[in-house]
C-alpha positions as CSV (number, residue, x, y, z in Angstrom):
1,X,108.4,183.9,12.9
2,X,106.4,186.7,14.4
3,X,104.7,185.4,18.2
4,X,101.5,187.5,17.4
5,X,99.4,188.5,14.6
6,X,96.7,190.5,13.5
7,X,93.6,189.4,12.3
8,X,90.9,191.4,10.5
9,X,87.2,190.6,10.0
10,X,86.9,188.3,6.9
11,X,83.5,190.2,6.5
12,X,83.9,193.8,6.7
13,X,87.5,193.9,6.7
14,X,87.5,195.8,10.7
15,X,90.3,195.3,12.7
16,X,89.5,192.0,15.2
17,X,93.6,192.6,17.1
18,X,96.1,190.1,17.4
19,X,96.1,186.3,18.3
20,X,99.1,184.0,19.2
21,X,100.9,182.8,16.3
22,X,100.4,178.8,17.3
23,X,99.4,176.1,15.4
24,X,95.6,175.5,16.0
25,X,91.9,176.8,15.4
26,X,90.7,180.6,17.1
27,X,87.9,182.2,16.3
28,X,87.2,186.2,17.1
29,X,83.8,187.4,17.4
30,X,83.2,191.0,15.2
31,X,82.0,193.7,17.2
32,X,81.1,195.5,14.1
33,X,79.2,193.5,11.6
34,X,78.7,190.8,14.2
35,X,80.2,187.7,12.4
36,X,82.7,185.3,13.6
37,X,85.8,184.9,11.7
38,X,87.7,181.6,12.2
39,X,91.1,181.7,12.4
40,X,93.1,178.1,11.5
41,X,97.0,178.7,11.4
42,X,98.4,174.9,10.5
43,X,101.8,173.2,11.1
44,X,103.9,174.8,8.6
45,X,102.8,178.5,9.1
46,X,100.3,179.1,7.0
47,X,97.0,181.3,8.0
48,X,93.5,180.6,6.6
49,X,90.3,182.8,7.5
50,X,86.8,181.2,7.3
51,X,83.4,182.6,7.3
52,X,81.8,179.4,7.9
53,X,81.6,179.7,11.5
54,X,80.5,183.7,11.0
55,X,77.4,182.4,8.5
56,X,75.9,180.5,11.8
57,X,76.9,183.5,14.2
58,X,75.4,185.7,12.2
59,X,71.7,183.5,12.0
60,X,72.2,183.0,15.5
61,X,72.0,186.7,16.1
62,X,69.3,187.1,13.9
63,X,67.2,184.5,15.6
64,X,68.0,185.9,18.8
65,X,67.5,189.6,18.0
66,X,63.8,188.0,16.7
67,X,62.7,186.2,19.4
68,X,63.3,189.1,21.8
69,X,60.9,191.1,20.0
70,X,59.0,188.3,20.1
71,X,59.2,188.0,23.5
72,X,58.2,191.5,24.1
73,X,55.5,191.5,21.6
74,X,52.3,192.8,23.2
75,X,49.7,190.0,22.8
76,X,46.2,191.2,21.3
77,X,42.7,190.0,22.1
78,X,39.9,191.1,19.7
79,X,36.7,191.0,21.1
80,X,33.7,190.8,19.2
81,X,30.2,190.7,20.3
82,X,26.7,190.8,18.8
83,X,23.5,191.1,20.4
84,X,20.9,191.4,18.3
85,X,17.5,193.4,18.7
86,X,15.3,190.2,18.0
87,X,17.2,188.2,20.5
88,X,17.2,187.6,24.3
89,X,19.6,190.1,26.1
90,X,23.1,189.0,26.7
91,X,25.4,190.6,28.9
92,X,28.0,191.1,27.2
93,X,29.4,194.2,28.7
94,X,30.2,192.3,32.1
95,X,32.1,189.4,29.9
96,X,34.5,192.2,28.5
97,X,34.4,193.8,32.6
98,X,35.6,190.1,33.9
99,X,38.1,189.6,31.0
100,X,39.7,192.9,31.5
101,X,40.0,192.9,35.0
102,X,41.2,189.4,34.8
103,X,44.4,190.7,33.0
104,X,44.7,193.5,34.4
105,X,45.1,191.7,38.0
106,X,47.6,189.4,36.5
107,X,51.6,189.2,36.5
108,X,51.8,189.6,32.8
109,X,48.9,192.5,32.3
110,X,51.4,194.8,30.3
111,X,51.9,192.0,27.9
112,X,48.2,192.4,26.8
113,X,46.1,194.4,24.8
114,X,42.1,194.0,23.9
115,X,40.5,195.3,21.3
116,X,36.6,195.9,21.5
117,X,34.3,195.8,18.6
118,X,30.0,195.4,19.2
119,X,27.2,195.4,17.4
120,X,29.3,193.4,15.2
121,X,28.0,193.0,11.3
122,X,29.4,189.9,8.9
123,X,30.6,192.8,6.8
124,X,32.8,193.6,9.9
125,X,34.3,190.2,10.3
126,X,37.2,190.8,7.7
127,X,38.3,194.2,8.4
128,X,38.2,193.7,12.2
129,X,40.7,190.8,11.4
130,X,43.0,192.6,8.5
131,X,43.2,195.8,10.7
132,X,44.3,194.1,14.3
133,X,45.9,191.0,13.2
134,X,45.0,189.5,16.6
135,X,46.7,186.7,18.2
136,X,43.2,185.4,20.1
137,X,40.1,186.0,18.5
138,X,36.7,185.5,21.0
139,X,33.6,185.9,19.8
140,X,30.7,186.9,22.7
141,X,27.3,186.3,21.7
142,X,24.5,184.2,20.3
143,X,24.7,180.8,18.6
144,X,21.6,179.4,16.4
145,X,20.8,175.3,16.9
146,X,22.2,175.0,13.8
147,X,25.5,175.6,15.1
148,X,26.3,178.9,13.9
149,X,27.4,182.4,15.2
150,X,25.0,185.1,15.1
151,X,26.0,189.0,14.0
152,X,23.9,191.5,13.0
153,X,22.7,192.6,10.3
154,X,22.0,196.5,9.2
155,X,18.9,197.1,11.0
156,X,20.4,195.7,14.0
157,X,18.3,192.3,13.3
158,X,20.2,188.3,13.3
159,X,22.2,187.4,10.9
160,X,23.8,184.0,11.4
161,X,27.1,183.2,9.4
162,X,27.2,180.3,7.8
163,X,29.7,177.6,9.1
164,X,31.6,177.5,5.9
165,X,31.8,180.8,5.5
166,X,33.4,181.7,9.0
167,X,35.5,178.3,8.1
168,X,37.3,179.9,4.8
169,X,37.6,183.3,6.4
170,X,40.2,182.0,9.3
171,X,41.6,179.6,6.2
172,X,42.6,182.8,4.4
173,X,43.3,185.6,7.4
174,X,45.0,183.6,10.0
175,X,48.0,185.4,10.3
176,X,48.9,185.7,13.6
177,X,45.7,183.9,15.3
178,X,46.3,181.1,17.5
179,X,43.6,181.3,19.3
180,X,39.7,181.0,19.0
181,X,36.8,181.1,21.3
182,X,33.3,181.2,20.5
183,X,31.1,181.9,23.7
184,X,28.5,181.4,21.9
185,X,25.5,178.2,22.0
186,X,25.9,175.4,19.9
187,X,29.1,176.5,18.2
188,X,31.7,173.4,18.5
189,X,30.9,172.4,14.9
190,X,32.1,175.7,13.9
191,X,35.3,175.0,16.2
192,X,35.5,171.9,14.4
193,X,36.1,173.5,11.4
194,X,37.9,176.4,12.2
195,X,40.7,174.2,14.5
196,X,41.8,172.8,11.1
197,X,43.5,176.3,10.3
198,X,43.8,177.1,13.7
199,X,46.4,175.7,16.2
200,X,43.6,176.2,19.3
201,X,39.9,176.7,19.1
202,X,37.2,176.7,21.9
203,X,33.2,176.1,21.4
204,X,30.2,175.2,23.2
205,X,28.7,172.1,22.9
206,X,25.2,173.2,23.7
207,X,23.1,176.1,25.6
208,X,25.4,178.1,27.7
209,X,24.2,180.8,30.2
210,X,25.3,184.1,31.3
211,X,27.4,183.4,34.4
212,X,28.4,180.4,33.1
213,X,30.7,181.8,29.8
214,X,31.7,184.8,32.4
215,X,32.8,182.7,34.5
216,X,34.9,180.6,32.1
217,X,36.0,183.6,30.4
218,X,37.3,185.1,33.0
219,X,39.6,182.1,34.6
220,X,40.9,181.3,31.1
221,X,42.2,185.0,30.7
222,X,43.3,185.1,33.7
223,X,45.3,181.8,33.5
224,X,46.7,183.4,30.3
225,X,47.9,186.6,31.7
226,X,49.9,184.9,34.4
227,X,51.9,182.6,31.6
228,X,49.6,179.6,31.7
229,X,49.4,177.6,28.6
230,X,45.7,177.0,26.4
231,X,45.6,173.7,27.5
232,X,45.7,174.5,31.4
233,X,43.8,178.1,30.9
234,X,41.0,175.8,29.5
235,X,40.9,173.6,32.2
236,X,40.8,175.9,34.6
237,X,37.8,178.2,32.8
238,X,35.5,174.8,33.2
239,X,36.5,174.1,36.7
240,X,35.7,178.0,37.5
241,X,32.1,177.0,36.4
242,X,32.4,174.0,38.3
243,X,33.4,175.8,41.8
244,X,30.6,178.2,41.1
245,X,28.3,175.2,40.9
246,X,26.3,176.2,37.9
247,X,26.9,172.5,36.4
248,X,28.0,173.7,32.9
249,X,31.1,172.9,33.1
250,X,31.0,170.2,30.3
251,X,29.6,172.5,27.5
252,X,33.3,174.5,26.6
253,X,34.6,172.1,24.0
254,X,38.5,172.7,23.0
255,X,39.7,171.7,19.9
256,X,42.9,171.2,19.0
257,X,44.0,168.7,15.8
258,X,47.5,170.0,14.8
259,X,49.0,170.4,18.0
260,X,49.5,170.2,21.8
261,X,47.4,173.0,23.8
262,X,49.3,172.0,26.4
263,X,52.5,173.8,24.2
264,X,50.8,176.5,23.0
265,X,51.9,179.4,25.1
266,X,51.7,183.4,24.2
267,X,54.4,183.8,27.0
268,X,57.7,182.7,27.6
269,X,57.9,182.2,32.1
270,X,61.1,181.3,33.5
């Protein structure tokens, strides 16, 4: 009886080398096709090759090849504003300023991407969302009492969106959306509704001024960008209004009913 022998892949057929010829259970990895091939020799000499064991290798690599890219996936922000002509003046521009440089000052900035849309119309709503597939959504202006977003329309004029409406859009195109903040008045019924299609979802729970959503928009990015989950980036956007003693720091409502914020993470930090 030979002391060695040689063992090909029971996938592609490549030549694996030689194991000791020894009662027992072996198992060579592929280099090629990047199975496992089991090896079982039993007590009276006979050799048996399985592809069991290679079936798991080979999902194992699969899912590991997939959550590096998911690992290195840039994670994109689209920002959408509206300011309507027949409404008070928001500023906007310095909400986008604070968010960028929020990210930009933080460990992960490279891992982040925002994409900037104004004067946003309700025709712009699903082709904004079809063409970035966005993993955080955040809406920057107006809110009516009656709890809705306000775009514009094509004269520049208010055009609010009805809370259905917005509700069936992010039913139908949430793709890769985790993430939704309206910093916006009066908009955590439209939270409400939204956070049953979407894992996270921020509103206000009232009026909400200026400095006030900058301010929380800014320490919730930033928490973000330096791996922080949506629970704790949440937190710390209200206390940021808090330590800035404008006393709003009770209007940002998150919802969340299928899952933890606190597990809900668009990094991965060691």
């Amino acid at each position: 009886m030979p002391e060695t022998i040689t063992i090909r892949c029971g996938k592609c057929g490549s030549k694996l080398g030689s194991i000791t010829y020894v009662p027992g259970l072996q198992a060579i990895g592929c280099p090629y096709c990047g199975t496992t091939t089991t090896v079982r020799i039993d007590e009276d000499g006979s050799v048996r090759l399985s592809l069991e064991l290679a079936l798991e290798s080979r999902s194992n690599v699969s899912a590991k090849k997939k959550s590096t890219r998911e690992s290195s996936e840039r994670i994109k922000i689209l920002f959408l504003s509206a300011d309507p002509i027949d409404t008070p003046k928001l500023r906007v521009d310095q909400e986008i300023r604070a968010i960028d440089q929020a990210l930009r000052q933080a460990d992960f900035r490279d891992r982040f991407e925002i994409e900037q849309h104004w004067a946003v119309r309700v025709a712009d709503l699903q082709s904004c969302l079809l063409r970035h597939k966005p993993h955080i959504v955040h809406f920057s202006g107006h809110g009516s009492k009656s709890c809705e977003i306000v775009l514009e329309d094509a004269l520049g004029n208010s055009q609010p969106v009805p809370v259905r409406a917005l509700n069936k859009l992010f039913s139908v195109l949430k793709d890769n959306i985790r993430c939704v903040v309206l910093n916006a008045c009066y908009s955590e019924r439209q939270a409400n509704a939204i956070a049953r299609h979407i894992d996270c979802v921020i509103g206000m729970s009232s009026t909400i001024g200026d400095l006030a959503a900058i301010n929380f928009a800014m320490a919730f990015y930033q928490a973000l960008g330096f791996g922080r989950d949506v629970g704790t980036a949440f937190e710390l956007g209200c206390m940021q209004i808090d330590l800035e003693d404008l006393g709003q720091q009770d209007i940002p409502k998150l919802v969340a009913v299928n899952c933890d914020p606190k597990e809900i993470a668009f990094l991965s930090v060691d």
